[in-house]
PQR file of N, CA, C, O and H, with PARSE charges and radii, in Angstrom:
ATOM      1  N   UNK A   1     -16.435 213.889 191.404 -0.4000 1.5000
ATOM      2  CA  UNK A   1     -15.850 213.554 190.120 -0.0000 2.0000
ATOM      3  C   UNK A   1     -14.466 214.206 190.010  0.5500 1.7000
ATOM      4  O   UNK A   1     -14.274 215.414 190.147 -0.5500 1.4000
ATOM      5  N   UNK A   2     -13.579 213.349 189.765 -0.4000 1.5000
ATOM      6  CA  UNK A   2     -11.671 213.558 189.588 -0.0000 2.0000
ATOM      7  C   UNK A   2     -11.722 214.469 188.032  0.5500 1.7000
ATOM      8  O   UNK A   2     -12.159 213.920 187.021 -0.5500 1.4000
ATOM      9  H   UNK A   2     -13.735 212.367 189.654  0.4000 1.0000
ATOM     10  N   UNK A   3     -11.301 215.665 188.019 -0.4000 1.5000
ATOM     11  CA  UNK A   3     -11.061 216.339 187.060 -0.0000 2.0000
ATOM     12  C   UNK A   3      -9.733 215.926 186.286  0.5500 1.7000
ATOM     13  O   UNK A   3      -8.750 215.638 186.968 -0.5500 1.4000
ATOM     14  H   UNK A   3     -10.946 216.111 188.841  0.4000 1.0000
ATOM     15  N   UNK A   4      -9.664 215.888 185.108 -0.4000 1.5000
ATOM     16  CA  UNK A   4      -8.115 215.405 184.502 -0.0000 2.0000
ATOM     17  C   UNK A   4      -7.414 216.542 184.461  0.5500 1.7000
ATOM     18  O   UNK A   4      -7.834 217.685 184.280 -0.5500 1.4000
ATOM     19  H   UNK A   4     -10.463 216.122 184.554  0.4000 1.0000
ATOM     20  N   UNK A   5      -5.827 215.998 184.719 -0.4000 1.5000
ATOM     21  CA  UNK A   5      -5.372 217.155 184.644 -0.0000 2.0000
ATOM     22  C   UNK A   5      -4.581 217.255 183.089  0.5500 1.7000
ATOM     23  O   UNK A   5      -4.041 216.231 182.671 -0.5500 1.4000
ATOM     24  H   UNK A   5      -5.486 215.070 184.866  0.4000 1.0000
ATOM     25  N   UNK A   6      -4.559 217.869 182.684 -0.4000 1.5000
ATOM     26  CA  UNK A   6      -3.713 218.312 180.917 -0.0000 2.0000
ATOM     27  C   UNK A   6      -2.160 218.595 181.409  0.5500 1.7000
ATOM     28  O   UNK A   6      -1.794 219.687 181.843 -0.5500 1.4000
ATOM     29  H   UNK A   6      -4.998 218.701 183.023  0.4000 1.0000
ATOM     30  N   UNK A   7      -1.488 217.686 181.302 -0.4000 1.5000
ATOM     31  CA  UNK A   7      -0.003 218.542 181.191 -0.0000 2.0000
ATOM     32  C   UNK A   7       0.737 219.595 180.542  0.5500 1.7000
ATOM     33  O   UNK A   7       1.635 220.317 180.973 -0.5500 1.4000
ATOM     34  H   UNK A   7      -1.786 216.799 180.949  0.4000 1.0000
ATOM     35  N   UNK A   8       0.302 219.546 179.674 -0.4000 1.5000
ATOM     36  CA  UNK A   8       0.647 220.474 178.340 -0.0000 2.0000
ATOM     37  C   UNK A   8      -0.182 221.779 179.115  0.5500 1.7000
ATOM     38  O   UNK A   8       0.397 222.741 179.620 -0.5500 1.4000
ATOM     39  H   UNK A   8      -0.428 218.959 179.325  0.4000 1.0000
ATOM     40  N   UNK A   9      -1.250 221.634 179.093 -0.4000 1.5000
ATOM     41  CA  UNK A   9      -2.245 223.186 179.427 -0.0000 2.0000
ATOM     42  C   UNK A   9      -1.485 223.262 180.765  0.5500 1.7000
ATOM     43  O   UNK A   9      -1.240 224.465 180.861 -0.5500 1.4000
ATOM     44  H   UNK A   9      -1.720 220.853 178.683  0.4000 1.0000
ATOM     45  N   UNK A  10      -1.028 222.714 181.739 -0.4000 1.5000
ATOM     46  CA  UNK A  10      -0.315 223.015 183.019 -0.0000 2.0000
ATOM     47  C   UNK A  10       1.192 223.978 182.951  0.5500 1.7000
ATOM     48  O   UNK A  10       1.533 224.958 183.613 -0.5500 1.4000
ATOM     49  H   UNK A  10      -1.227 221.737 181.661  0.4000 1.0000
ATOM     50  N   UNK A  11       1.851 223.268 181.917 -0.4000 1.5000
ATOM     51  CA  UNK A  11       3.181 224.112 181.512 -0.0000 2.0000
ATOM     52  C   UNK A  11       3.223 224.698 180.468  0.5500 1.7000
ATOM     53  O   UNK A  11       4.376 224.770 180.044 -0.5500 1.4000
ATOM     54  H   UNK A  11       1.574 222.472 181.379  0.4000 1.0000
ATOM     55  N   UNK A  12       2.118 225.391 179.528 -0.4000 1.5000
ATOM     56  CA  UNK A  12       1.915 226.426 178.915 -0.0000 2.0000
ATOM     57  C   UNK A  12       1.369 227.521 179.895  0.5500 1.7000
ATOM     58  O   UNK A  12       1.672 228.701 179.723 -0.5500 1.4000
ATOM     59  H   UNK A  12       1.181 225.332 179.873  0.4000 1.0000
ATOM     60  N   UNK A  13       0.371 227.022 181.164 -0.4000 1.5000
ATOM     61  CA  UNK A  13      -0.126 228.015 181.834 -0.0000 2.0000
ATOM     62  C   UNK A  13       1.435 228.699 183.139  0.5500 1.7000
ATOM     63  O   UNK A  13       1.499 229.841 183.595 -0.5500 1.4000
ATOM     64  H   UNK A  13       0.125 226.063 181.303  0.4000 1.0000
ATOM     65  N   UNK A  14       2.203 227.825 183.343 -0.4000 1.5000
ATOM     66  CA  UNK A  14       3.548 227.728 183.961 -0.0000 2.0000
ATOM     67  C   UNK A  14       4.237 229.068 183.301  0.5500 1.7000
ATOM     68  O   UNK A  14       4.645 230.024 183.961 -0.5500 1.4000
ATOM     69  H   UNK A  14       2.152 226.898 182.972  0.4000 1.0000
ATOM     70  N   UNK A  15       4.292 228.933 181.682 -0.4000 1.5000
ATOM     71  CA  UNK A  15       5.048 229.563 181.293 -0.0000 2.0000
ATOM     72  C   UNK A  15       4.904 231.083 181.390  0.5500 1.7000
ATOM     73  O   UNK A  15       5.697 231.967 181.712 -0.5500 1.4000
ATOM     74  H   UNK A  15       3.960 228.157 181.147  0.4000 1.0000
ATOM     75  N   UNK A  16       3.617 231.087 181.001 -0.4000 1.5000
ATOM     76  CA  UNK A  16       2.410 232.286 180.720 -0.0000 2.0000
ATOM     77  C   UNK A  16       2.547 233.318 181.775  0.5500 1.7000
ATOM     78  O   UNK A  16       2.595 234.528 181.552 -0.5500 1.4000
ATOM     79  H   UNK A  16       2.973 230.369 180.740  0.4000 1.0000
ATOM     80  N   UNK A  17       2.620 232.611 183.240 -0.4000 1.5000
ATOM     81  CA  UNK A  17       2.895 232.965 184.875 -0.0000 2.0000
ATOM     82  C   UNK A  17       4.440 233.706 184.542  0.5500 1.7000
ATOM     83  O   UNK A  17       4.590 234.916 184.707 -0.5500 1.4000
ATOM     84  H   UNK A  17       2.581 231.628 183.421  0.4000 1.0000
ATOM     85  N   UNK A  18       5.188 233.105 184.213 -0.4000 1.5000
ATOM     86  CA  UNK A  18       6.636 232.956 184.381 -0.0000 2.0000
ATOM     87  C   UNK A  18       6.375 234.508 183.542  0.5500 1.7000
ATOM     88  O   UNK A  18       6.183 235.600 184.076 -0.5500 1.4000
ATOM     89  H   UNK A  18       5.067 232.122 184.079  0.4000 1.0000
ATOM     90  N   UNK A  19       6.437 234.201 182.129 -0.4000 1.5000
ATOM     91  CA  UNK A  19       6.811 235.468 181.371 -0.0000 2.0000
ATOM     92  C   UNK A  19       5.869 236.751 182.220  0.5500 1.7000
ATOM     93  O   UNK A  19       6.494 237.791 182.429 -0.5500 1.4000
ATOM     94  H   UNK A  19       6.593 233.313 181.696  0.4000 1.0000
ATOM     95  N   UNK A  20       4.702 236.702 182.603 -0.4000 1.5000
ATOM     96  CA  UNK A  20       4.463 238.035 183.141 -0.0000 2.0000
ATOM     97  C   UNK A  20       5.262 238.671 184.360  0.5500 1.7000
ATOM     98  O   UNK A  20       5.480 239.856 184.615 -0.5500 1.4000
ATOM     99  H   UNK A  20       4.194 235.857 182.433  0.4000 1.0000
ATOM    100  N   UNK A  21       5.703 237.273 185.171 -0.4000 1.5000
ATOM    101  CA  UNK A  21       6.493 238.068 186.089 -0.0000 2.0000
ATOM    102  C   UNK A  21       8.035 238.664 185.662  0.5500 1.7000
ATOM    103  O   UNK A  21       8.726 239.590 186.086 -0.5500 1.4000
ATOM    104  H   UNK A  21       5.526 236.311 184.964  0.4000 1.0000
ATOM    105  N   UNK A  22       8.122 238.127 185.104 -0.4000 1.5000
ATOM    106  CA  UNK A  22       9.472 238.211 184.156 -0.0000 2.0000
ATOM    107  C   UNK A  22       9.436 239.878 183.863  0.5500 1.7000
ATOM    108  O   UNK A  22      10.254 240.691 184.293 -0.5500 1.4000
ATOM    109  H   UNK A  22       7.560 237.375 184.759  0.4000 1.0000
ATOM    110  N   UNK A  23       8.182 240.176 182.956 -0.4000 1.5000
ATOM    111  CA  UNK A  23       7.729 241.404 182.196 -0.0000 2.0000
ATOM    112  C   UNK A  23       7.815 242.304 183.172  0.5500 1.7000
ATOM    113  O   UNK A  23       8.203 243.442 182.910 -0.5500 1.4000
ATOM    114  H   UNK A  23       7.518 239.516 182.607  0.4000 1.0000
ATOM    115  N   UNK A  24       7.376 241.839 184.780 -0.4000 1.5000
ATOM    116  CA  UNK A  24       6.770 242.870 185.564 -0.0000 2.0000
ATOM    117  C   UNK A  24       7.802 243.395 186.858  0.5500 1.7000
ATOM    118  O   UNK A  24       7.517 244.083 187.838 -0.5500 1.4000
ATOM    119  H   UNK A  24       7.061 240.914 184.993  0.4000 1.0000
ATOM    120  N   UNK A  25       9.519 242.589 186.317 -0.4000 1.5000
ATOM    121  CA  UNK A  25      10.254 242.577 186.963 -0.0000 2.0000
ATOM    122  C   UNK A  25      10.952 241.612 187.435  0.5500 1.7000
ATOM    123  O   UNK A  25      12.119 241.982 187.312 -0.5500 1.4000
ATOM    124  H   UNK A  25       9.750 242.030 185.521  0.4000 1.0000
ATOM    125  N   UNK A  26      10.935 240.785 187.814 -0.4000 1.5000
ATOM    126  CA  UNK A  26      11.253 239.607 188.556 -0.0000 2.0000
ATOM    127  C   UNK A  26      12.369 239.189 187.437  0.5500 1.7000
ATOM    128  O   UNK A  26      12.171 239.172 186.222 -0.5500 1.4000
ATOM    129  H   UNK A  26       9.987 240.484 187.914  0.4000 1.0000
ATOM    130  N   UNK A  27      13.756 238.807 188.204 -0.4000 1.5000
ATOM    131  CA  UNK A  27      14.855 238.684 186.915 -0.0000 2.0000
ATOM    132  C   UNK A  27      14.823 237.385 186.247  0.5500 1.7000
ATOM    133  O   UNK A  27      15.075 237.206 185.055 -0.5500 1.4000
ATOM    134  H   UNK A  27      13.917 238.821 189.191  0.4000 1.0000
ATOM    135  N   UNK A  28      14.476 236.440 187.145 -0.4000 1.5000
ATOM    136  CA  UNK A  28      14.531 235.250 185.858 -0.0000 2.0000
ATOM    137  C   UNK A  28      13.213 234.361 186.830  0.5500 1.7000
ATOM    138  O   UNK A  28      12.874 234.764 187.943 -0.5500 1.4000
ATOM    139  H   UNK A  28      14.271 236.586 188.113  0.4000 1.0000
ATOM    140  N   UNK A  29      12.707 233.347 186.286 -0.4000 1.5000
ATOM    141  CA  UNK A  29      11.861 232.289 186.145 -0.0000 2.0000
ATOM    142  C   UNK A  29      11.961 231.095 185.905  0.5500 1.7000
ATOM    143  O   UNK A  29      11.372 230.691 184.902 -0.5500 1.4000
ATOM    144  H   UNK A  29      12.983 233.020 185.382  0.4000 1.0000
ATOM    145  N   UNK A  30      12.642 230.235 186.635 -0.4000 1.5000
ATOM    146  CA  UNK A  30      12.460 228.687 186.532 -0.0000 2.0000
ATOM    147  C   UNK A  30      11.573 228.146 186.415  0.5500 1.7000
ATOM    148  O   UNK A  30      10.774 228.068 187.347 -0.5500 1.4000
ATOM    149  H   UNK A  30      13.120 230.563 187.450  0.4000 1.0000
ATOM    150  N   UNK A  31      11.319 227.459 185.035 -0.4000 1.5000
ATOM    151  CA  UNK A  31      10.126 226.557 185.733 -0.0000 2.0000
ATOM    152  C   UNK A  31      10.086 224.931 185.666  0.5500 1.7000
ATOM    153  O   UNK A  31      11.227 224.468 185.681 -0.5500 1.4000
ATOM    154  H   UNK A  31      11.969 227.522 184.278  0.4000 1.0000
ATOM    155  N   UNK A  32       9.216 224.099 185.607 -0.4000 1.5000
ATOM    156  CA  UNK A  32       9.621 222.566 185.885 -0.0000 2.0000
ATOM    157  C   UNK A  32      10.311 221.834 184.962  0.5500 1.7000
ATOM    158  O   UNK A  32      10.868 222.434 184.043 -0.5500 1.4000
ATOM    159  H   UNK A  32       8.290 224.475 185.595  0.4000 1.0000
ATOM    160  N   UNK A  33      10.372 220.726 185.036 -0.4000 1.5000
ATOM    161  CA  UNK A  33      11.155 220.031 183.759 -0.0000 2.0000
ATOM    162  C   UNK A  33      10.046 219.567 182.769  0.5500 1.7000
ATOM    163  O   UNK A  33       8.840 219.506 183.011 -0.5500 1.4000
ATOM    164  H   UNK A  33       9.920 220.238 185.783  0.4000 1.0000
ATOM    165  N   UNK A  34      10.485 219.348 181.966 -0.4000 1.5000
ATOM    166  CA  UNK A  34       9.609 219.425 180.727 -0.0000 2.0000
ATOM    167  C   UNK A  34       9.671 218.162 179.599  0.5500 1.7000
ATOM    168  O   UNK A  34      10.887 218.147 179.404 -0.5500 1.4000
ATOM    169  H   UNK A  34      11.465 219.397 181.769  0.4000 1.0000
ATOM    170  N   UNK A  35       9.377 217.592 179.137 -0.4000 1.5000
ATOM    171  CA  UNK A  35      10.400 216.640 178.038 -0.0000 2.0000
ATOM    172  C   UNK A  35       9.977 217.873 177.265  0.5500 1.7000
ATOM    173  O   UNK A  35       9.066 218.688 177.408 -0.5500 1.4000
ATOM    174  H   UNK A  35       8.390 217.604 179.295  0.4000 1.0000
ATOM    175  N   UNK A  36      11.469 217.639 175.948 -0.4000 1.5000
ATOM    176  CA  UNK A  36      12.184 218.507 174.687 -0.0000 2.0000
ATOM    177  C   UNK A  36      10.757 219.413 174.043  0.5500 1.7000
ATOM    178  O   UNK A  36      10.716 220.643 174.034 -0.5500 1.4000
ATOM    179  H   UNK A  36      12.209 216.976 175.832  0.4000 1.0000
ATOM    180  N   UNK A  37       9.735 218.593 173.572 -0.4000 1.5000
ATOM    181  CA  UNK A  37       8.587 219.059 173.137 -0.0000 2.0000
ATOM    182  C   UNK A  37       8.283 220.461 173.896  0.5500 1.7000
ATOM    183  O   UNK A  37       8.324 221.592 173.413 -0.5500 1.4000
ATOM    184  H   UNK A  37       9.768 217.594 173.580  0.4000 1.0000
ATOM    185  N   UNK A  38       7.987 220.093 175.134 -0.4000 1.5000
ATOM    186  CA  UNK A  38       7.458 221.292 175.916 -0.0000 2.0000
ATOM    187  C   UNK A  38       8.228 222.013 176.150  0.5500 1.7000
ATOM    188  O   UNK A  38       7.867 223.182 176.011 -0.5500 1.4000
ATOM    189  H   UNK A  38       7.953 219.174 175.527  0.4000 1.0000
ATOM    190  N   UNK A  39       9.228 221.857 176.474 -0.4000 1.5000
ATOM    191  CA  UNK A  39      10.407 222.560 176.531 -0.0000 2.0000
ATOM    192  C   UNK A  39      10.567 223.866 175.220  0.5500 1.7000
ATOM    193  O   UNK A  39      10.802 225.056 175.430 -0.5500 1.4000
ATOM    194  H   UNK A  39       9.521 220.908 176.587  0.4000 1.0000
ATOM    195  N   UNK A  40      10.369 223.240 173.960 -0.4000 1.5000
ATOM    196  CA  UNK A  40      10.105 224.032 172.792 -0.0000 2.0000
ATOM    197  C   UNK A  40       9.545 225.138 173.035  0.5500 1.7000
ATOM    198  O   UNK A  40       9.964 226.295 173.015 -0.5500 1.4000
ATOM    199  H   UNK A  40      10.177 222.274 173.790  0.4000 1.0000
ATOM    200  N   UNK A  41       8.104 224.479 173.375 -0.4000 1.5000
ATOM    201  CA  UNK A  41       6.639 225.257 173.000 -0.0000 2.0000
ATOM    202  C   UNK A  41       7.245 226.313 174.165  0.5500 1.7000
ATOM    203  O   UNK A  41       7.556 227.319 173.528 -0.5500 1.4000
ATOM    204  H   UNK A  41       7.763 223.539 173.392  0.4000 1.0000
ATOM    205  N   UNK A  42       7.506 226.501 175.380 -0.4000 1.5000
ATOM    206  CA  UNK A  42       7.803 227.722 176.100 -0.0000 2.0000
ATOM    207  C   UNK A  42       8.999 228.186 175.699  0.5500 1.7000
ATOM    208  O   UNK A  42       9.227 228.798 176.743 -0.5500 1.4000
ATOM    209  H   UNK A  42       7.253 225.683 175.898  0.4000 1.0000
ATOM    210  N   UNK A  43       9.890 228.383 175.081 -0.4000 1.5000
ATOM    211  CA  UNK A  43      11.160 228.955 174.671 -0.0000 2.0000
ATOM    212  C   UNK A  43      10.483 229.855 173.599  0.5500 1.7000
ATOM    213  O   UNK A  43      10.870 230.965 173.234 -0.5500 1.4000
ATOM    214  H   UNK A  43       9.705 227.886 174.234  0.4000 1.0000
ATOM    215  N   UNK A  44       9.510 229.235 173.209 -0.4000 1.5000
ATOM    216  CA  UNK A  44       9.047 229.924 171.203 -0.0000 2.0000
ATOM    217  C   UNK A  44       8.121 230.501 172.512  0.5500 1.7000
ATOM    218  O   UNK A  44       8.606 231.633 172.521 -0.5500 1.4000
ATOM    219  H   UNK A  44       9.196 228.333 173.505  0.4000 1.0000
ATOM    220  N   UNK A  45       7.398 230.515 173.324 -0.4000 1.5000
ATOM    221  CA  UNK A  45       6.470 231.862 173.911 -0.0000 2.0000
ATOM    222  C   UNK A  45       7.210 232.863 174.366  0.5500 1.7000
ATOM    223  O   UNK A  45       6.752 234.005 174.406 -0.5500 1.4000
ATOM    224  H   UNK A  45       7.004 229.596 173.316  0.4000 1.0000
ATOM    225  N   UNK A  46       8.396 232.583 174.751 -0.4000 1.5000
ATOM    226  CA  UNK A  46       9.441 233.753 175.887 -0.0000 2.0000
ATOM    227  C   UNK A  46       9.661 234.711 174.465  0.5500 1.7000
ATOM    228  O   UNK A  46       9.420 235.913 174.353 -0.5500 1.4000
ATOM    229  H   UNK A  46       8.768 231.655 174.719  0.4000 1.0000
ATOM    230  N   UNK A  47      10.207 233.759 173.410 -0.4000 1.5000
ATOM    231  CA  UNK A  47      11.155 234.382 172.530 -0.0000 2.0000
ATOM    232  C   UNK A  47       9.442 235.667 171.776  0.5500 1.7000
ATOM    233  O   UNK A  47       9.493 236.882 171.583 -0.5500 1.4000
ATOM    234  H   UNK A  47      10.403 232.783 173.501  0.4000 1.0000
ATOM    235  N   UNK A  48       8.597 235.015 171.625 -0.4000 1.5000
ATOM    236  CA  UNK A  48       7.218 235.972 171.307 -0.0000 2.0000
ATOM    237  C   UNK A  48       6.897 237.168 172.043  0.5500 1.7000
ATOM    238  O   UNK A  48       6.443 238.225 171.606 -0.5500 1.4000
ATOM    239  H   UNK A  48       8.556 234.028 171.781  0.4000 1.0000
ATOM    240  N   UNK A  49       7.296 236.746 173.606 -0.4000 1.5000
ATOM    241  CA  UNK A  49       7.396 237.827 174.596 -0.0000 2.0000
ATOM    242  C   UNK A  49       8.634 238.765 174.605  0.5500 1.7000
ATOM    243  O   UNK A  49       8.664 239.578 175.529 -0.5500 1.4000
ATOM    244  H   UNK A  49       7.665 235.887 173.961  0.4000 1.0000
ATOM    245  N   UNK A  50       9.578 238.775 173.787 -0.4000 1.5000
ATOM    246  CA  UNK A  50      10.808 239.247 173.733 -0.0000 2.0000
ATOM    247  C   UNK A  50      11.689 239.144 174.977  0.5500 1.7000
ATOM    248  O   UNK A  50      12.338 240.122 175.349 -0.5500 1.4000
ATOM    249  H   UNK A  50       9.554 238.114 173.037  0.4000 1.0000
ATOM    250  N   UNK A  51      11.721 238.060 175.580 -0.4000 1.5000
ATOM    251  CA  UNK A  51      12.465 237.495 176.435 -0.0000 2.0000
ATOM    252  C   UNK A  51      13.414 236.411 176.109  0.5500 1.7000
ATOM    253  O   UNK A  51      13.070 235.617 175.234 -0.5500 1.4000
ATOM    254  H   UNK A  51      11.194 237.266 175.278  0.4000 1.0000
ATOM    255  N   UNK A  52      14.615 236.257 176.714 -0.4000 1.5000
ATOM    256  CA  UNK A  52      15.190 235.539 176.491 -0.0000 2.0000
ATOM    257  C   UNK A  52      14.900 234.188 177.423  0.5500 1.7000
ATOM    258  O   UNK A  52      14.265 234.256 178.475 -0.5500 1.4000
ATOM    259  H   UNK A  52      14.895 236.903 177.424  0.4000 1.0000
ATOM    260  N   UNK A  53      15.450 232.961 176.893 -0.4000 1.5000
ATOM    261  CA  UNK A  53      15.160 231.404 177.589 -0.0000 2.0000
ATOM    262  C   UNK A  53      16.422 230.454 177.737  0.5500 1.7000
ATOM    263  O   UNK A  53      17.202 230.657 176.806 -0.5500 1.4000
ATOM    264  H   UNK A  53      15.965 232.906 176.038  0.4000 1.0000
ATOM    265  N   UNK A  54      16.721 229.797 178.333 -0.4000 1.5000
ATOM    266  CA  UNK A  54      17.585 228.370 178.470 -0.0000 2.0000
ATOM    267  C   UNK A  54      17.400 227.439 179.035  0.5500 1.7000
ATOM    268  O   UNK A  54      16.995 227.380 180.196 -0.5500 1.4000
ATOM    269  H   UNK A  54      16.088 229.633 179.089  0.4000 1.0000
ATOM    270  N   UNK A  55      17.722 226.325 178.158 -0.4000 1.5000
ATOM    271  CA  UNK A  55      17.021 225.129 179.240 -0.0000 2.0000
ATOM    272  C   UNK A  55      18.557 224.736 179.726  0.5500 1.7000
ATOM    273  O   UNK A  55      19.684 225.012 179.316 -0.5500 1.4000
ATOM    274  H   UNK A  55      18.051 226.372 177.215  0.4000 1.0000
ATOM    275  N   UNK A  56      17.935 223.836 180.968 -0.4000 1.5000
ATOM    276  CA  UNK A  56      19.573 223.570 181.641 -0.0000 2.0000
ATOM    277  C   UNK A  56      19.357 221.889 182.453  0.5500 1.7000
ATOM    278  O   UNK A  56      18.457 221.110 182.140 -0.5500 1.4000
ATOM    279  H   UNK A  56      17.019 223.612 181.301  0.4000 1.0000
ATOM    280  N   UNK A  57      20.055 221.711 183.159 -0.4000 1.5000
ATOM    281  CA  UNK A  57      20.115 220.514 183.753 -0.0000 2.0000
ATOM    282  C   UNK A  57      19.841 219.397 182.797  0.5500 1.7000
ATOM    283  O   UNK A  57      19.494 219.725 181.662 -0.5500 1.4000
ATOM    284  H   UNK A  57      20.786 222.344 183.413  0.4000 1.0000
ATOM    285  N   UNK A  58      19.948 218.093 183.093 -0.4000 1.5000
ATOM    286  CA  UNK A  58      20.129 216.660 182.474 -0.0000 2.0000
ATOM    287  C   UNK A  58      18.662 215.993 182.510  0.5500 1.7000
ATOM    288  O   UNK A  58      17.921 216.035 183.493 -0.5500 1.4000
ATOM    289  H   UNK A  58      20.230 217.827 184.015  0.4000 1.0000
ATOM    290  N   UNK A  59      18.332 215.317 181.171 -0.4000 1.5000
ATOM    291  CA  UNK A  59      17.379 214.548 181.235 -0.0000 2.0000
ATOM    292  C   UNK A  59      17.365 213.554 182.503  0.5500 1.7000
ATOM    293  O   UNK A  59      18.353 212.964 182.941 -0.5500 1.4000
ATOM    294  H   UNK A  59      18.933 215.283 180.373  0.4000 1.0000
ATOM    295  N   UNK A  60      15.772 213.468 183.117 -0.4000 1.5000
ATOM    296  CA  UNK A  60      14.933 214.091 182.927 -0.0000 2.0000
ATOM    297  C   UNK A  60      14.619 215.162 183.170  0.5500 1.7000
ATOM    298  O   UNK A  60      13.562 215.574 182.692 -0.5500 1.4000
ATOM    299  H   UNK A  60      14.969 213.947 182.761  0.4000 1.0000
ATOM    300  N   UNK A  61      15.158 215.734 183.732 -0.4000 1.5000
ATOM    301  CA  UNK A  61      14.824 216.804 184.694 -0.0000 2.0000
ATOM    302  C   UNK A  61      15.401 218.268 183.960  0.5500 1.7000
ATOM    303  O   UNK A  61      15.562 219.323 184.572 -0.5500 1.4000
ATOM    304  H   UNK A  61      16.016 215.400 184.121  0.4000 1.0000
ATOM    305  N   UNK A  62      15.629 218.081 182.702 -0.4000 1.5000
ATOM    306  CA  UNK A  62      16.172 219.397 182.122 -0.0000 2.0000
ATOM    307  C   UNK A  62      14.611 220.791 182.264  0.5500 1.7000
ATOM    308  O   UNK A  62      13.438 220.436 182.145 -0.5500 1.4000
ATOM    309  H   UNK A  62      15.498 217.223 182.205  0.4000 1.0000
ATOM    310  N   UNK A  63      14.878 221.742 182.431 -0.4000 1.5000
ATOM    311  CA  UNK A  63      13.924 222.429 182.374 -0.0000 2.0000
ATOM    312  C   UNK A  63      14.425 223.717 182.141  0.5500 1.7000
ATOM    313  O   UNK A  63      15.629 223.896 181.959 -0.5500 1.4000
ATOM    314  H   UNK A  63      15.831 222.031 182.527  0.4000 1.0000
ATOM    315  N   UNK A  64      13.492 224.759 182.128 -0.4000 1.5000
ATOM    316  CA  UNK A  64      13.899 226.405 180.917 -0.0000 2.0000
ATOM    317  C   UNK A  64      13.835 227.340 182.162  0.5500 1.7000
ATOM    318  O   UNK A  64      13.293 226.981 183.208 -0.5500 1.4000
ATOM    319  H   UNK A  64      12.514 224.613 182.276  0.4000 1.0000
ATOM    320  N   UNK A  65      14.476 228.683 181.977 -0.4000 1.5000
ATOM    321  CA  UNK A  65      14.670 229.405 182.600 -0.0000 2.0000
ATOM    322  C   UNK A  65      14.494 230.825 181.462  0.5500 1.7000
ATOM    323  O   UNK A  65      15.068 231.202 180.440 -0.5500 1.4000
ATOM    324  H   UNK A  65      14.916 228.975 181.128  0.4000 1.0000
ATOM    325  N   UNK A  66      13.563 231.225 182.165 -0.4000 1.5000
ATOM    326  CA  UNK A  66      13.265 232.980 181.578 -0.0000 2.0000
ATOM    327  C   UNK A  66      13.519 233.874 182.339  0.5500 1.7000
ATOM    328  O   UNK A  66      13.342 233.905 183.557 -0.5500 1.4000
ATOM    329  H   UNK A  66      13.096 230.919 182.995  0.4000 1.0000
ATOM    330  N   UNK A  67      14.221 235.141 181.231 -0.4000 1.5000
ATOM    331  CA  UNK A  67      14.633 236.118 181.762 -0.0000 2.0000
ATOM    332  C   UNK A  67      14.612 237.121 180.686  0.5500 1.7000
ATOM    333  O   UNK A  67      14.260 236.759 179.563 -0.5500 1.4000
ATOM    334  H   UNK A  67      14.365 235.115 180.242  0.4000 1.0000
ATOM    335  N   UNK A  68      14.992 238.494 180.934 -0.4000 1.5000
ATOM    336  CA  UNK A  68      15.147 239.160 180.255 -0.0000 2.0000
ATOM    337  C   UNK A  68      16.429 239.758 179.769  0.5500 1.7000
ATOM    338  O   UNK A  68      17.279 240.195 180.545 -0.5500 1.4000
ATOM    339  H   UNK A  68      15.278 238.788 181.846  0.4000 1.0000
ATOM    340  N   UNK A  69      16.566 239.767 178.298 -0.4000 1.5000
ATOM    341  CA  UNK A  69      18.249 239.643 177.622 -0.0000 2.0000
ATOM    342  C   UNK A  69      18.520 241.088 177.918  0.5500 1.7000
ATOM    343  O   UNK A  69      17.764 242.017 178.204 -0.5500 1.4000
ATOM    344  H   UNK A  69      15.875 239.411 177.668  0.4000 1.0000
ATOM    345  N   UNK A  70      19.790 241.009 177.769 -0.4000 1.5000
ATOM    346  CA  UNK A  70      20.516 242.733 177.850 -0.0000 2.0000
ATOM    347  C   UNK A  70      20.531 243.254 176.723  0.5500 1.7000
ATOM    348  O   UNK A  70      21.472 244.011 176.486 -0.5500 1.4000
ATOM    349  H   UNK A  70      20.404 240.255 177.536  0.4000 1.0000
ATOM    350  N   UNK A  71      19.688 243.066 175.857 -0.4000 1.5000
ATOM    351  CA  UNK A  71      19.496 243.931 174.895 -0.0000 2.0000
ATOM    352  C   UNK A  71      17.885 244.810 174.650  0.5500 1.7000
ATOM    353  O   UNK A  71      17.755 245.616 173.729 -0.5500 1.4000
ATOM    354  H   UNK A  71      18.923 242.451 176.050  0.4000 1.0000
TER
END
């Protein structure tokens, strides 16, 4: 039996990855492209994690990058 896969639960769990390594050192975190929606929902988790975020590149393929701000 083919398990479904959730996109959303895939790049919330993406992000989740991203910010701990982020936390645990690692200077920044790319992760996939996203449409705008998802894109959101991980910018508002970084910014919860007190990390900073940017999304970059051109639809479709724009996607966020975490790191930690100099402040």
């Amino acid at each position: 039996m083919e398990m479904e896969v959730d996109p959303m639960a895939l790049a919330v769990r993406e992000a989740e990855e991203a910010i701990q390594e982020v936390q645990e050192g690692a200077p920044v975190r790319e992760l996939t492209p996203q449409a705008a929606y998802v894109r959101r929902l991980q910018h508002q988790m970084a910014e919860k994690a007190q990390l900073d975020s940017r999304s970059w590149g051109k639809e479709p393929f724009r996607k966020v990058k975490i790191f930690k701000g100099e402040g």
